[in-house]
N, C-alpha and C positions, 0 to 999 in steps of 0.2 A: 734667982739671979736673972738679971732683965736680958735679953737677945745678943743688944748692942756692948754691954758688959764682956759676956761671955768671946764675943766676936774680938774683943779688945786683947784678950788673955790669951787666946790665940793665937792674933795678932804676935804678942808679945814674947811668945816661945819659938818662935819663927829669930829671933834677933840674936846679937851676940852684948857682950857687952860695950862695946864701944857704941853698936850701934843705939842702943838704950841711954847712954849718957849723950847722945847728938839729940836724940827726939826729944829729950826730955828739958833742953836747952831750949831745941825750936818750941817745945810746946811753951816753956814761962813766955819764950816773947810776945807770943801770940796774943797773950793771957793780955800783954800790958802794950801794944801797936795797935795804933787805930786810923781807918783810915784818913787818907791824907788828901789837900785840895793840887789841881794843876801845878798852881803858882808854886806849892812848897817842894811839888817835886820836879818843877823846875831848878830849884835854887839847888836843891842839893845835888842837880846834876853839873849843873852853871857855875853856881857860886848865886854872890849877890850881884852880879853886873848883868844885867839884862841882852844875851847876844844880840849882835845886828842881823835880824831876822832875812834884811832884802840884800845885805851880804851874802849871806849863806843860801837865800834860793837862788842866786845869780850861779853861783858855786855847783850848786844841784842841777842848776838846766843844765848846765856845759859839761857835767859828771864830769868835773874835777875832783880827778883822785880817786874816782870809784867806779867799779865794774857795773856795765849795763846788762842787763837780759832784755827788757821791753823796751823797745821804740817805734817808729814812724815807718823807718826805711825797710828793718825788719819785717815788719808786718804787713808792708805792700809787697813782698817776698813770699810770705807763707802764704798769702789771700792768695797772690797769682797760680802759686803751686800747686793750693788745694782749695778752691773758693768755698767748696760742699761743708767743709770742717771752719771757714771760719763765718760764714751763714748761720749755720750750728751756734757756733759762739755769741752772735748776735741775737739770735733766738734767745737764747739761754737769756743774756744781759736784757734781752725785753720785757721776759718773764720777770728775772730781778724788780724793774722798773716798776710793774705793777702790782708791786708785794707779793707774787705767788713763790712759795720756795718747799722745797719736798728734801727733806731732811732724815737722812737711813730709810730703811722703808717701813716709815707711817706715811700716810696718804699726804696728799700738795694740803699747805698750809695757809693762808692770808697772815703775814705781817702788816699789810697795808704801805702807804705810802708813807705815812709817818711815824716809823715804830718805836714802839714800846718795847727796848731789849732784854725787858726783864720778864715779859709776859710771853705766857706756852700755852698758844689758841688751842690745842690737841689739849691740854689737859684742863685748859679752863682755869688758867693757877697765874699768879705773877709771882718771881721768885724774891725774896724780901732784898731792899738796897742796903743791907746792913754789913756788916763787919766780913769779909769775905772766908774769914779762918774758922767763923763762928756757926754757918749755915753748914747744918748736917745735910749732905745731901742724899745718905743714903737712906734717908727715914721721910725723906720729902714726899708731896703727895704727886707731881709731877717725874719725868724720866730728867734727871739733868741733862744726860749723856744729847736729847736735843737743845734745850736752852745751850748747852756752851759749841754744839757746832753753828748754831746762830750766832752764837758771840765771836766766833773764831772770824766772821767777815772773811770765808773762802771763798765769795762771790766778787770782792773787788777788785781780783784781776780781770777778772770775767769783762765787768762795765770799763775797766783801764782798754783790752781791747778791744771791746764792741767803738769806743771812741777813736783808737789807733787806725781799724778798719775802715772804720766810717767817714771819721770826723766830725761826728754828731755830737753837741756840748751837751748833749740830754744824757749819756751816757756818765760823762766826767762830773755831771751836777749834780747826777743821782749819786756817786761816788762820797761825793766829798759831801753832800746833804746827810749821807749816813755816817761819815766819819764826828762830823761834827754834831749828831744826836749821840754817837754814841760818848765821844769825849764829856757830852754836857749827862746823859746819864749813870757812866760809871766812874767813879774818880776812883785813882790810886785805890787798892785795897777794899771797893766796898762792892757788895752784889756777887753775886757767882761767876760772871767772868772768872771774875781774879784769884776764884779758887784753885790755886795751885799753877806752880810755875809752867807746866806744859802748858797750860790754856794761854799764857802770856806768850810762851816762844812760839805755837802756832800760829798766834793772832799778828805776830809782829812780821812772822815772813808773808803772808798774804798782806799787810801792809804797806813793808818795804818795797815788795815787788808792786803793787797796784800804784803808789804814789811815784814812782821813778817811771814805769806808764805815761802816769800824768801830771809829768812836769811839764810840759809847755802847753797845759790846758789851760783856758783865759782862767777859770774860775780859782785856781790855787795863787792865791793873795799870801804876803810874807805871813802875815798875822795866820791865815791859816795852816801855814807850812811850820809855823812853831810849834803853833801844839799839835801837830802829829809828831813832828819831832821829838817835844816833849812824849808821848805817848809810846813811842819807838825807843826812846831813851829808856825810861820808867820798864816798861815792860822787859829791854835788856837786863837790867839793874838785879828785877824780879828772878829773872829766866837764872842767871848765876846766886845769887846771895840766898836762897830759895831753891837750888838744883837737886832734883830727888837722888840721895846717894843708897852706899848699902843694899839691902834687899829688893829695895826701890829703883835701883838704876839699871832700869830696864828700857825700853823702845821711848818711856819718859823722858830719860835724860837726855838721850840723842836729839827730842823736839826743842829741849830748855837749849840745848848748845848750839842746834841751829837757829835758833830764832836769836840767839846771843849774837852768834857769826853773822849772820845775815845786818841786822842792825848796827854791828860796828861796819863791816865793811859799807854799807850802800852808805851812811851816817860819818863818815870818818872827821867830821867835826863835832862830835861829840867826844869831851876829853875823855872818858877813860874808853875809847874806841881802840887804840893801837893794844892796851895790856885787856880788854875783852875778847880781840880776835886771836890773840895769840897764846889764852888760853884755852878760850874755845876749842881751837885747833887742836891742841897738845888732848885735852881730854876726848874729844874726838876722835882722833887717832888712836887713843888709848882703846875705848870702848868700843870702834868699829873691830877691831880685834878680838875684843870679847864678845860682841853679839854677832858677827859673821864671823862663825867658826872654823877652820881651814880648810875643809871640804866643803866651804860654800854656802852651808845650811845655818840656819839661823838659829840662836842658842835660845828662843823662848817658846819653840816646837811651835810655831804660828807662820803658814806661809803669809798671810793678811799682814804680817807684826813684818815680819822678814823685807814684804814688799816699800812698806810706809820709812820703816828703817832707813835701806837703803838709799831711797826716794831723798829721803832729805839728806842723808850725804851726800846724796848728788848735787843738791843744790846750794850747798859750800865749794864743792870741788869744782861749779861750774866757774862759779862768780869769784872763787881765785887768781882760774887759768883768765876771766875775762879782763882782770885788773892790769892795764897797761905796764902798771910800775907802782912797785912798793910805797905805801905814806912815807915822807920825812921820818926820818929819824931809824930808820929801819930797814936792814939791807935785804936783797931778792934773796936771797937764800934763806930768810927769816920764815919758817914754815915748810920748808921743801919737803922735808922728813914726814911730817905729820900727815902734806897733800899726797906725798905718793901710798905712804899706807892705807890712805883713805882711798885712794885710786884700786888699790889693789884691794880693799874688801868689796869694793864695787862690781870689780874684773869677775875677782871667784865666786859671788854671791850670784853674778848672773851666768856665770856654765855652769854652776848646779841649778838653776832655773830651768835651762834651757837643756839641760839633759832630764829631767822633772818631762815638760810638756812634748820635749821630740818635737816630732812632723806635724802629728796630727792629733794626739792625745789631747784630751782635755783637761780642763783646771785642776790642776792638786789641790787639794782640801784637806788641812788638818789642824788644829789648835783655833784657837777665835779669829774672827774675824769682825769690825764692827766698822768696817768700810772706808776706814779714813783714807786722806788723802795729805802729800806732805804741803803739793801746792795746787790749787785747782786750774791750769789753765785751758781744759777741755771741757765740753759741753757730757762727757758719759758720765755716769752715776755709780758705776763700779769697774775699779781697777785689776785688770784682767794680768795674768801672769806674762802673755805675749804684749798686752801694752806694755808694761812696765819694760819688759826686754828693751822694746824700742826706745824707750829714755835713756836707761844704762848705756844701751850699745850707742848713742848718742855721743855720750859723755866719753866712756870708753871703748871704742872700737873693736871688736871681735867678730873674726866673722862664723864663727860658730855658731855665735848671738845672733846673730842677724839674720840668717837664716829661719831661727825659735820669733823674731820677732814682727811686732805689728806698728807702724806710725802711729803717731795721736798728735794733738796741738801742741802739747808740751815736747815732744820730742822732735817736732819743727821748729820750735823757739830753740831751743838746747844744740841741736845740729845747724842752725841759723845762725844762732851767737859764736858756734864754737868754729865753725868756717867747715864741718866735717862735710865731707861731699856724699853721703848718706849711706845705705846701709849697703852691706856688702854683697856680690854677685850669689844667686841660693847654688852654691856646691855641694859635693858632697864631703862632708867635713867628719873627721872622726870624732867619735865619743857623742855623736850628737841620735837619739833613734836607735842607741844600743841598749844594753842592761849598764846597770852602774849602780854604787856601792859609796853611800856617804858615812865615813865608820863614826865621825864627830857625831853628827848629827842623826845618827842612826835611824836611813832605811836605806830599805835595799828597793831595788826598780829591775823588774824582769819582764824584756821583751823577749818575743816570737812573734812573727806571722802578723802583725796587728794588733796584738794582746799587747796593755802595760798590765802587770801586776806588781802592788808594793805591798812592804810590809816592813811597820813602825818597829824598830828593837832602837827606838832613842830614848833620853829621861824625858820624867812628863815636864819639865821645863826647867826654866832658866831663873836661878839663884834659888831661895831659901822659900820663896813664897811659890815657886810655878804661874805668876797669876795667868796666865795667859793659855798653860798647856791644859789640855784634856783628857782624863782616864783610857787612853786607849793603847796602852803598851799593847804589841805586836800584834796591831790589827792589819786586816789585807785588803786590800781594795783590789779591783779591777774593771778596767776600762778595753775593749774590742773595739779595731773601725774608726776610734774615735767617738765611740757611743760611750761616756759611762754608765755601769752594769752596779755595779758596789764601791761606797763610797763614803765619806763622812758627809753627817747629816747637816753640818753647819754649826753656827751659835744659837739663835732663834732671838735671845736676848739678853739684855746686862741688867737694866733695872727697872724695864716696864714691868716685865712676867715672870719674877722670884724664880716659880716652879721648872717654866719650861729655861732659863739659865743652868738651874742644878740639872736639869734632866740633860740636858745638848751638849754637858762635859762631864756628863756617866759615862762608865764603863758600858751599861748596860745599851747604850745604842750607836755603840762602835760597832764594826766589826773585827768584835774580837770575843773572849770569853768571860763572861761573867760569874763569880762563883758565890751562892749561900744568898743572889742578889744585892749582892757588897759591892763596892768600887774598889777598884784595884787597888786608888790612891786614898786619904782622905781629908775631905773636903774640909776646909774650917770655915769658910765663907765665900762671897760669889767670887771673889779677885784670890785665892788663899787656900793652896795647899797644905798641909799639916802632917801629912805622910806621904812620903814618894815611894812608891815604888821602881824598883829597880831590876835594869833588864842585865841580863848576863848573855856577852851574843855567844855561843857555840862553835854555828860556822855559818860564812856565806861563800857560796862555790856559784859566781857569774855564770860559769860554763856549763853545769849540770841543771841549773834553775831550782837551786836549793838553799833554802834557807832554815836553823835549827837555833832558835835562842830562846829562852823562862824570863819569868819573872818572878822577886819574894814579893809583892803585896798581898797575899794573902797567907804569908808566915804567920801575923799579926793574930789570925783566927785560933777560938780555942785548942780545936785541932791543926795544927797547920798545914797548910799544901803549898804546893809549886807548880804555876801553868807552866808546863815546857810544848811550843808550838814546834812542828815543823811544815813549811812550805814546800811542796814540791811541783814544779812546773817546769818538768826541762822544755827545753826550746824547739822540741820536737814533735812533743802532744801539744792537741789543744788543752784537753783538760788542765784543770790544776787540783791535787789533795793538800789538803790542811787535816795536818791528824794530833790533837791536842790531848795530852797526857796531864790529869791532875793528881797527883802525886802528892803522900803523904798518911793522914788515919786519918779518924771519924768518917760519918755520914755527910754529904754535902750535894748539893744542887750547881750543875755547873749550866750555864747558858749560852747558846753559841747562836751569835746575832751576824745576820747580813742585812743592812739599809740597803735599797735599793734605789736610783735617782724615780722621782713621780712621773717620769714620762713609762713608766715600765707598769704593766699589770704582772698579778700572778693567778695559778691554776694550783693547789692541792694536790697532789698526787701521792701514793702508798709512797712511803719513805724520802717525801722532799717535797717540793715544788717545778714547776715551772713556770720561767717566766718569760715573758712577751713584749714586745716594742713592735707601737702602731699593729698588732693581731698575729705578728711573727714571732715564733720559737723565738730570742734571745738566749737562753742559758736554763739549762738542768741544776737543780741543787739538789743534791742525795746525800742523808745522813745516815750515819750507823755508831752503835756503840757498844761499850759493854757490861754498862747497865742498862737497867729501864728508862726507854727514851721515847720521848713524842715530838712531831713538828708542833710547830705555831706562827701562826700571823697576827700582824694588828698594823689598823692603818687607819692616821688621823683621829684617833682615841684620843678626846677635850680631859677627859676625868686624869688620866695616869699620863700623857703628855709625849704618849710614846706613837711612831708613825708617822712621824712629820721631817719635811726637808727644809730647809734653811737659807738661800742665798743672800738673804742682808740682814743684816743687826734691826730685828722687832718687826721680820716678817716671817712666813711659811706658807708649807702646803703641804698637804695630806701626800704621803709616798708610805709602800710598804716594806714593813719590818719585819722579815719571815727567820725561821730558825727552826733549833730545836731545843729541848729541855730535858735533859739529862740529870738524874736521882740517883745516888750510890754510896756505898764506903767507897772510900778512898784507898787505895789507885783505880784510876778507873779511865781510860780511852772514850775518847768522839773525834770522830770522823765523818771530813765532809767533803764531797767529792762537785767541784764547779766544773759544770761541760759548757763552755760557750757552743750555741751550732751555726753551721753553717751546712746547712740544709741536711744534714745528718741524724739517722736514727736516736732517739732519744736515751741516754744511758740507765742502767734499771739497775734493783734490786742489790743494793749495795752491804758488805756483810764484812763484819771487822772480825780478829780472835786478837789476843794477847796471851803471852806466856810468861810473864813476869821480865822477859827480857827483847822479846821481838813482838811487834807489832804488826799484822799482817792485816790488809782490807784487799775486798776484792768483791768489783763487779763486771755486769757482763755490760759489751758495746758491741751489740748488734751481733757477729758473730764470733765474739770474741772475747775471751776472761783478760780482764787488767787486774794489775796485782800492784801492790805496793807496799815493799818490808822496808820499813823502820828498826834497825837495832838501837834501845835504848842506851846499850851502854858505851856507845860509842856516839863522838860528834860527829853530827852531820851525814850519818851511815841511814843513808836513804834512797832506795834503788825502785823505779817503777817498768813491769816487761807486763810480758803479755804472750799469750796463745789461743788456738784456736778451742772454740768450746768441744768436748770433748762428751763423750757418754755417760761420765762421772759428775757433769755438771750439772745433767738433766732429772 
């Protein structure tokens, strides 16, 4: 049975029945649709009367009827404010100009001056201009995932205000020189563009916005402003009739509805503009509900997924509030419902953000990441948890947020449109730099002293398929100072490098516990969970720095077992224990992994490691157990793909993966004890027992026995003291 077969069946037990009688509807059409020229998807947006094309740009300069974001006035505003950033911006659009474009991280690419948008220089491939439902593209010999952020045209806001800034026609020529290669080489339906309705709704909000930019540029002629019209239209049409539902309506469909929104409203002469936006909205509202969960966190365990999410609710909810007065035919009140729930996953999604990064903490990392952006109008190349703050708190006000957050270009256009007088004075604000406990989206975050430590007890993702979470039920991270120590390794890849995809949403290069070298969850494909694992939390106690929850993924196994983790880090040691109990019969190999960020070396030591930042102590790791156990490292290993860190979608770098590896029947204890230093003697000699009911570890610090019982049979009954070393110890 062929790969892609198999991949299919999979697929297909993942579904219900309803959703198997949808697919299998959209699959005949596909079978018998082909694509189609400008002119006819003109007509079937029009009719047969041909609009008055220098009617409706007259319409468009004067933004009658429709909400602005980009113009003139604005933009000799933000230049005065911040000239650095929009210099920046000019750069960028110069770069554009001269076909250089650096796309996720593979190296800068030459499109050239006249491109070819089906052709991928990096792989040396042009993608076929055929039927767009028809090109597999995950057997392709290229990465799509860059052909279509090339297609997506996130650059033409960039050149709308390198022109706004300047007033350079070089900027709006090159704009609309690419809009009209690209109209003349993709039509309706054919080429990998149009593969699938999110490519359509992201293209069209980089569009929308870039052509309302550059409406009073000489160069947008009626004749040219129809067929982006047309093209904005089309791609709306697409974005709904095409909207990915079921298992599928994930971080996708939020792109297909804003790119819907966004084109009805800036477009409100487009007839079916008033019943697009005002479903748009309604299922907007709907799903901002279901994918910002009510403690803020986002339901596809992806902070990447979470950010880009939000991002484009934000940019419905701006170009709402900027609309002077409702279209004809439809009263102000038409939508209120749907903008303020949309307001409000915006509000909660950014205070779990920003209790997430605190003061000073750095980037949370967990579930994929592959860098997108919902609209690009900054010159950075990845979206930072603190930029993003700065947009939200933008849009919605909090000075919580603001405090968590950073400016960018897009959060001076956003706070420029919206009249907000900018972000709020930095106080000291509650909830913000404390511990905090998201139960929806399950982690917990424990501070002391400059320490974050978390740890994952959420599912490994969102709907039937997870496509987006990673095997890492109750893994722990932690960050001192603002240095992260331990942490997620990233994505690496989606469809350049097969192996290191599967490898970078294992179990086995979380930190967390691998057992038999199984994944917790399993895998059916690179997008496609096929078993979840599931956590059961115990207890979280904020105040004592305890956390106690399992998981059954490895019920599954012949023998089965149960990781049950606990964290213990109250807020008064530095240390923190993680004491992991696998629980159940047979023999089994359990694996307990900590990535470590590449800026970190390590040293070897009898029963651990240490490790080091710039030739300084950083953090002790000592394991113990009570089976037969050994450390191990590995770092930057090409063969097995384990070692490496992550920051962008089809990039890395060698960082080390140290541990240890534990052999035993089952029930059987490991224990691992993380000392951050701060110039303090190093901790040693770490020694676990179990009695079938209590768990005890205990090493010496310096001059001093630390102890830590664990009662199994009790939640969350986990106590760490200490005394001084005594004669019995020696």
């Amino acid at each position: 049975m062929s790969t892609h077969l198999v991949w299919y069946l999979r697929r297909l037990r993942t579904m219900g029945g309803q959703e198997i009688l949808w697919r299998a509807v959209r699959f005949a059409q596909h079978l018998v649709v082909r694509p189609v020229t400008w002119r006819s998807a003109r007509s079937s947006l029009f009719g047969r009367e041909v609009p008055d094309w220098d009617s409706l740009l007259r319409r468009f300069r004067n933004s009658t009827g429709r909400p602005v974001l980009l113009d003139r006035t604005r933009a000799e505003l933000i230049a005065a404010a911040d000239p650095e950033a929009a210099t920046a911006v000019v750069a960028a659009a110069e770069r554009i100009r001269k076909g250089d474009v650096r796309l996720l991280g593979y190296p800068s690419a030459s499109i050239g001056t006249t491109v070819d948008w089906n052709y991928d220089p990096l792989a040396g491939m042009r993608w076929p201009d055929t039927n767009s439902e028809r090109i597999d593209h995950r057997t392709a010999a290229g990465d799509p995932k860059w052909i279509w952020e090339l297609n997506r045209l996130q650059h033409l806001p960039l050149l709308a205000q390198a022109w706004l800034f300047t007033g350079e026609d070089r900027f709006a020529d090159t704009a609309f020189d690419h809009l009209d290669s690209w109209i003349e080489q993709q039509p309706p339906g054919s080429g990998i563009a149009w593969r699938g309705a999110f490519e359509c709704g992201i293209r069209a909000i980089s569009v929308g916005v870039a052509l309302q930019g550059l409406r009073d540029a000489p160069g947008l002629t009626a004749e040219r402003y129809g067929k982006i019209v047309t093209l904005l239209g089309e791609s709306a049409r697409r974005c709904w009739a095409q909207r990915s539902l079921f298992s599928s309506a994930n971080n996708h469909l939020i792109g297909e509805l804003t790119g819907l929104a966004v084109a009805a409203m800036l477009l409100p002469e487009l007839p079916s503009a008033a019943r697009w936006e005002d479903d748009a909205l309604d299922a907007l509202a709907e799903h901002a509900d279901r994918q910002i969960l009510p403690d803020g966190s986002g339901a596809e365990q992806s902070i990447a997924y979470q950010l880009s999410t939000v991002e484009l609710l934000a940019i419905v909810y701006v170009l709402r509030a900027l609309r002077a007065e409702p279209p004809a035919g439809r009263s102000a009140a038409t939508g209120e419902s749907a903008q303020h729930r949309i307001g409000a996953a915006i509000g909660r999604s950014s205070r779990y953000l920003a209790m997430l990064v605190g003061d000073a903490d750095p980037q949370p990392r967990y579930g994929d990441d592959d860098g997108g952006f919902a609209l690009r109008l900054g010159s950075e190349q990845i979206r930072t948890v603190r930029e993003h703050l700065g947009i939200t708190e933008a849009v919605v006000p909090d000075r919580a947020v603001a405090r968590a957050a950073t400016s960018t270009m897009t959060s001076a256009w956003l706070r420029t449109a919206l009249g907000n007088d900018g972000m709020g004075l930095p106080i000291d604000v509650p909830g913000l730099g404390v511990s905090g406990y998201a139960p929806d989206g399950g982690l917990a975050v424990l501070r002391a002293d400059g320490r974050r430590v978390t740890m994952d007890v959420g599912p490994l993702g969102y709907l039937s398929i997870a496509a987006h979470g990673h095997a890492d039920a109750l893994a722990v991270t932690l960050a001192v100072d603002g240095v992260e120590l331990i942490g997620d390794p990233g994505t690496a890849s989606y469809y350049g490098y097969p192996n290191q995809r599967a490898v970078h949403r294992s179990t086995r290069v979380h930190p967390t516990v691998t057992v038999d070298d199984l994944d917790q969850s399993v895998a059916g494909g690179p997008f496609l969970w096929t078993v979840h694992a599931e956590v059961r939390v115990r207890s979280v106690d904020l105040t004592r720095g305890l956390v106690d929850a399992e998981h059954d993924g490895y019920r599954r196994l012949a023998d089965p077992v149960v990781h049950r983790r606990w964290l213990v880090a109250p807020p008064e040691r530095r240390e923190l224990v993680i004491v992991d109990l696998v629980s159940g019969s047979g023999t089994h190999s359990a694996q307990v992994s900590w990535p470590l960020h590449p800026a970190l070396d390590i040293r070897p030591v009898d029963g651990g490691h240490i490790v080091t930042h710039h030739g300084h102590t950083a953090l002790t790791a000592l394991y113990a157990a009570t089976a037969p156990l050994a450390r191990n490292e590995i770092r930057g290993d090409e063969r097995s793909d384990l070692g490496w860190w992550s920051e962008r979608l089809e990039a890395r770098e060698p960082s080390w993966l140290i541990g240890a590896r534990c052999c035993g029947t089952a029930p059987f204890v490991v224990v691992t004890v993380l000392d951050p230093h701060h110039g303090v003697t190093p901790i040693r000699e770490l020694r676990v027992k179990w009695t079938g009911t209590e768990i005890r570890a205990q090493w010496l610090d310096g001059g001093t026995v630390r102890t830590v019982v664990v009662d199994t049979l009790r939640d969350g009954a986990a106590e760490l003291s200490h005394r001084e070393i005594s004669n019995r110890d020696l």
